[in-house]
N, C-alpha and C positions, 0 to 999 in steps of 0.2 A: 634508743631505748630509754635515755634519762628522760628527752622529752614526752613519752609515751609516758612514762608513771606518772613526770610532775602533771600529763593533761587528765590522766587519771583522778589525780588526788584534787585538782580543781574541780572537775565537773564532778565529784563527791562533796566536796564543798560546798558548790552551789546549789545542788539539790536538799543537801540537808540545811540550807543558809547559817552555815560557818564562817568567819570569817579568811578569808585564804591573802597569807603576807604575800603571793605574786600576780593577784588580781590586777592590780593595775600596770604594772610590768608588763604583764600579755595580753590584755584587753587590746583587742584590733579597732577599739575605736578610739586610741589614743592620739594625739595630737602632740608634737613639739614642734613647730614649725622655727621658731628663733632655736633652740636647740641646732636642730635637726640642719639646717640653713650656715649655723659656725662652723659647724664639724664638716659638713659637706666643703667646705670653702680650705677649710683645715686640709682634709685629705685631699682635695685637688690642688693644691698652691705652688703644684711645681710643675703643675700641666703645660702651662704658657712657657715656661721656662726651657724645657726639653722641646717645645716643640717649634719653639723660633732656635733655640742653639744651633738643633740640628738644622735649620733651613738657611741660616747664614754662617754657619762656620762649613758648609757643603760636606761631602764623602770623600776617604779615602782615595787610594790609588785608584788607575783607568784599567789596568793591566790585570786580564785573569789571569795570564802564566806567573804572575808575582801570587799567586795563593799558593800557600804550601798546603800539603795534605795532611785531613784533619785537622784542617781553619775553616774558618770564615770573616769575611770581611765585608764591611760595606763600603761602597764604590759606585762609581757611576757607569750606566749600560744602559745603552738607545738614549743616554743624555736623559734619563732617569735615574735616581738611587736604587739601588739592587745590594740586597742580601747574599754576597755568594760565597757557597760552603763547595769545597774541593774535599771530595772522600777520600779515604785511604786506598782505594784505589784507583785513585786518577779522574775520577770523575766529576765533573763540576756541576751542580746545581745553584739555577739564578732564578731567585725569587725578588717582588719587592720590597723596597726594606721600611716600608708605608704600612704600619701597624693596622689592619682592618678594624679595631674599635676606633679609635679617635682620630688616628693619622700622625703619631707618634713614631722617628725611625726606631729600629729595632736594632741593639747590639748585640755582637757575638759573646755570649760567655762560653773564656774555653774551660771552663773544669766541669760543666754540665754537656758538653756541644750543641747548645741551643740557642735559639737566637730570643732574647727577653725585650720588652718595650718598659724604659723607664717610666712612662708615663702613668700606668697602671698595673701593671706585674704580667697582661700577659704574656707568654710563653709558647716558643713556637717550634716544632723540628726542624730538624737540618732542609727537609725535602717542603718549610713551610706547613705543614700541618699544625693544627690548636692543639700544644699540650694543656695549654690553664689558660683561661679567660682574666678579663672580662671578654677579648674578642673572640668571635664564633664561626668564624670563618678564616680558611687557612690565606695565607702570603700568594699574591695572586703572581703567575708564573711570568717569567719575561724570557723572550726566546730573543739573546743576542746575533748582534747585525752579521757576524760570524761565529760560527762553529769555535768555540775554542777545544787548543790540543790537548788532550789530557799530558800529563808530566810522565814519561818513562821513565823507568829508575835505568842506568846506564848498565850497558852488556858489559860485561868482559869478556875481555877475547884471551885466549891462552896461547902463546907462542911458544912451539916446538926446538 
């Protein structure tokens, strides 16, 4: 809505040839190319950084039975990095852990249970789907070389 009045109050301006203080601020035919060029450099300068870390410091454990439930962890699976989140009920989901915009791995954050890419903020669900971009496409699926068990929680037996 703010940007609805102030386009208002410009195209009022310009018909009556007022002078309007954010004429040049919104003109789409503006140019900052050196501007424009540092700041891009700015907000990407940790891109390379995350994304050679992850490729030579490698993944995590090999072992899905080592996820406790309600984690996720990245790890290696088919001798790829895999995203894998174990549910609260024993179920394990494995995604790639290869960020679909850039190719950045994605870590677990546990106080949200989602998997985040440093490299640009986006955010992904447990099951790999796009919460917040920039990427637009979900964590694409890896079906390990075996089934892994889900984790029973242990019986008790009551002796008489």
């Amino acid at each position: 809505m703010t940007l609805g009045t102030l386009a208002a109050m410009m195209v009022t301006d310009a018909v009556t040839g007022r002078p309007n203080p954010w004429r040049e601020l919104f003109d789409p035919g503006r140019t900052k190319i050196v501007g424009g060029v540092w700041d891009y450099i700015k907000e990407n300068k940790d891109y390379p950084y995350y994304l050679f870390r992850d490729r030579f410091a490698g993944t995590g454990g090999t072992s899905l039975r080592a996820i406790k439930r309600g984690t996720g962890e990245v790890m290696e699976v088919n001798k790829q990095p895999a995203a894998v989140y174990r549910g609260l009920d024993g179920r394990i989901i494995v995604r790639s852990a290869v960020c679909t915009h850039l190719g950045c791995y994605v870590h677990w954050n546990d106080t949200e249970w989602t998997w985040d890419c440093p490299c640009h903020g986006s955010r992904f669900k447990t099951d790999g789907e796009v919460l917040a971009g920039p990427a637009e496409t979900p964590l694409v699926e890896i079906k390990p070389a075996e089934e892994p068990v889900p984790v029973k929680k242990p019986v008790r037996v009551r002796k008489k």
